[in-house]
C-alpha positions in Angstrom: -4.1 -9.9 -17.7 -3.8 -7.7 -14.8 -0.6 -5.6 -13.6 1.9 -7.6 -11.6 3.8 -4.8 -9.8 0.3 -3.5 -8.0 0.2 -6.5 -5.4 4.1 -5.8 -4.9 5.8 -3.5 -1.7 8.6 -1.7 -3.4 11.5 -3.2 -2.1 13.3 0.0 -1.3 12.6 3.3 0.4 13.8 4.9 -3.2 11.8 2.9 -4.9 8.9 3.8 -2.5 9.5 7.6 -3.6 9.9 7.5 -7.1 6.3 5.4 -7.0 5.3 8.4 -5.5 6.6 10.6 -7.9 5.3 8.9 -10.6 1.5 9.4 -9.3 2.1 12.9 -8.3 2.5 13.2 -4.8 5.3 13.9 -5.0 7.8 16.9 -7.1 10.7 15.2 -8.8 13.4 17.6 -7.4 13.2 19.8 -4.3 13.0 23.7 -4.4 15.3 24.1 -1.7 13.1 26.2 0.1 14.2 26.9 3.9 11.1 25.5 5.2 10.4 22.2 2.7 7.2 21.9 1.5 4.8 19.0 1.7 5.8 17.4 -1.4 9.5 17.5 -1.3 10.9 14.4 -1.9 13.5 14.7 0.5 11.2 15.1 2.8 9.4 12.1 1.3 12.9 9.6 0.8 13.4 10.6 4.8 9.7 9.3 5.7 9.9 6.4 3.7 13.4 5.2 5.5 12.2 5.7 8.8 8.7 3.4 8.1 11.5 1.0 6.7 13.7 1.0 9.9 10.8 0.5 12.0 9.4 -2.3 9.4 12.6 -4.0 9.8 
């Protein structure tokens, strides 16, 4: 009886940042700061489309 969604890539670079929101590594909004900090997750939802346009 294990968990079925720990074997699976999230199929979407959204999906890949609210993962990452929900472990921590991420804030759940962004401050809005000039210079964005390391755990915006705009920051994070741009990263994660870029690894998916070079995936692809």
């Amino acid at each position: 009886m294990g968990k079925k969604d720990k074997q699976r890539a999230p199929r979407s670079p959204a999906a890949t940042v609210k993962k990452l929101i929900k472990a921590g590594k991420v804030k759940g909004r962004c401050c809005r700061s000039s210079s964005r900090c390391k755990k915006c997750p705009v920051l994070a939802l741009r990263k994660a489309k870029s690894k998916f346009a070079a995936a692809a």
